[in-house]
C-alpha positions as CSV (number, residue, x, y, z in Angstrom):
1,X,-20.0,34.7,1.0
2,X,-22.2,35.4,-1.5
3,X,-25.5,37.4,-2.0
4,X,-28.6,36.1,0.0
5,X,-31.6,35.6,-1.8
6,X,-35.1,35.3,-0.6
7,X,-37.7,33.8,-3.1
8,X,-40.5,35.7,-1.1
9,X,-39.0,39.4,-1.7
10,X,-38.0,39.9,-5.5
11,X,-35.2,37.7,-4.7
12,X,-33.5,39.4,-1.8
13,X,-33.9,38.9,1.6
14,X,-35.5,42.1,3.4
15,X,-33.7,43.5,6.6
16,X,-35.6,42.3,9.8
17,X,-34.3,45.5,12.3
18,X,-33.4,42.7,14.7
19,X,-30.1,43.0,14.2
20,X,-27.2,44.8,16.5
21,X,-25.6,47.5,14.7
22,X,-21.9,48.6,15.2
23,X,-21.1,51.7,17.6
24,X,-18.0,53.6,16.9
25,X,-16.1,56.3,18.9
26,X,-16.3,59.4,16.9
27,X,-12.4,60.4,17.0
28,X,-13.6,63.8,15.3
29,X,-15.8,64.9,18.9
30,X,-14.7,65.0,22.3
31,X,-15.8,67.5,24.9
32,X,-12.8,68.7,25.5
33,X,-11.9,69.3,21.6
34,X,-11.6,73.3,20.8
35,X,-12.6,74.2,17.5
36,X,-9.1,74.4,15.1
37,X,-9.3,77.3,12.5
38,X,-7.9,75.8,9.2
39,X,-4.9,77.7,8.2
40,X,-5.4,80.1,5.1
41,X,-4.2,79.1,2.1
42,X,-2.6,81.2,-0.4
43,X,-1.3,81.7,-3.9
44,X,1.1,84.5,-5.7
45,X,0.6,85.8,-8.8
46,X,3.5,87.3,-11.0
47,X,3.7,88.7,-14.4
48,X,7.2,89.2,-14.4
49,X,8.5,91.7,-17.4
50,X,12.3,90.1,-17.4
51,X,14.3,86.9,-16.0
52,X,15.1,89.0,-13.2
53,X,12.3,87.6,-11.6
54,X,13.4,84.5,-11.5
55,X,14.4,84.3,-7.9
56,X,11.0,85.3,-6.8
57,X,9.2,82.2,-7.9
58,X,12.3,80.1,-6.6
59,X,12.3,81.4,-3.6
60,X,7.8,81.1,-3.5
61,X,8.4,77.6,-4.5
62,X,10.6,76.8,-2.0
63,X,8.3,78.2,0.8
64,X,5.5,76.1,0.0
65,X,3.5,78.9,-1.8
66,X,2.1,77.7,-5.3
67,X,2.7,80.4,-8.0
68,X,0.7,81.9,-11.1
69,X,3.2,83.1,-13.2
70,X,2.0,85.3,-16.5
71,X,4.6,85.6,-19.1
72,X,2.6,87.7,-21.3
73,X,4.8,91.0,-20.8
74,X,8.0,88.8,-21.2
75,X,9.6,88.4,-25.5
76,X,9.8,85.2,-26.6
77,X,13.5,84.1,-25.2
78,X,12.6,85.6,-21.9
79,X,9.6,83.8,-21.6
80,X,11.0,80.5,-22.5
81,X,13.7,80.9,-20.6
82,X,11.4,81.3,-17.3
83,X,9.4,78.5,-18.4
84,X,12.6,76.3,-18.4
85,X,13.5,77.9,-15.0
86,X,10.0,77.2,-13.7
87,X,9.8,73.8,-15.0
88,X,13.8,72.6,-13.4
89,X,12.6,74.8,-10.0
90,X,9.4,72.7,-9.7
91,X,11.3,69.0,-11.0
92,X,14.0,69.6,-8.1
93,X,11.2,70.5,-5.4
94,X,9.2,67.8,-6.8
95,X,6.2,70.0,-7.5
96,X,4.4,70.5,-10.4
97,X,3.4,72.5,-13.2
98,X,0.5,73.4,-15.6
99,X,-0.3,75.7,-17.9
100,X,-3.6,77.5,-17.7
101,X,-3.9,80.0,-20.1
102,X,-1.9,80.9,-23.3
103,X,1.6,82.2,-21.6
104,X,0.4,81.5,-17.8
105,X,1.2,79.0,-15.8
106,X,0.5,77.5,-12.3
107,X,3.8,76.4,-10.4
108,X,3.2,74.3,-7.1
109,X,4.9,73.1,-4.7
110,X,5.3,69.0,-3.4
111,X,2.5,69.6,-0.8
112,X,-0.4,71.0,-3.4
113,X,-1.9,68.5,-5.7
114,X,-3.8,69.9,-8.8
115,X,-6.3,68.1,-10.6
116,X,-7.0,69.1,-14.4
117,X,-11.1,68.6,-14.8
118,X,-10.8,69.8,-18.8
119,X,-7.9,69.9,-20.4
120,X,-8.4,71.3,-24.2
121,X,-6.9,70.0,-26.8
122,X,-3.6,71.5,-27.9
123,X,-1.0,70.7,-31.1
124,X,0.6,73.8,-30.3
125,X,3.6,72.2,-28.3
126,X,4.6,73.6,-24.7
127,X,6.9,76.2,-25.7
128,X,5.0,77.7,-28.5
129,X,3.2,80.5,-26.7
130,X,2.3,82.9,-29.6
């Protein structure tokens, strides 16, 4: 169907108000509804100073408790290494990962969804950190 026009009113036809407009149950309101309190949501953060930590995130993850994990305190191996734990830990739970700051990164489960709004630019690689 397509648009009407009216030659009378720049080419559209204007609304007359005679018309019967749709009524819909509201599905949100009854009166016998009780108010539900949304669940508080929360995130860990971890700087972890050796691999030992490790488990930790895992076991975050696994909860359904998104992680920030700062490497900053970690050496070089150490950090990569959690990186490449962090990034297997979220694959297998299906989660995800991003990084948000130089040597921090945001680990999150299946359930949490993150949406990047500015991404910068970066040549630097993942791993490269320093």
């Amino acid at each position: 169907m397509g648009a009407l026009r009216d030659e009378h009113h720049n080419g559209w036809l204007m609304p007359s108000g005679s018309y019967p407009a749709a009524v819909y149950e509201d599905p949100w309101t009854s009166a016998d509804a009780t108010p539900t309190v949304p669940q508080m949501a929360k995130i860990v953060s971890l700087k972890p100073t050796g691999f030992e930590s490790a488990r930790t995130v895992g076991e975050h993850i696994r909860s359904g408790t998104p992680v920030v994990m700062d490497v900053t305190e970690m050496d070089d191996a150490e950090a990569k290494r959690m990186v490449d734990f962090a990034s297997g830990l979220v694959f297998g739970t299906q989660g995800g990962i991003e990084r948000i700051a130089r040597r921090v990164f945001l680990l999150t489960p299946a359930e949490v969804e993150v949406t990047v709004i500015d991404r910068p630019l970066d040549d630097s690689g993942f791993y490269n950190q320093s």
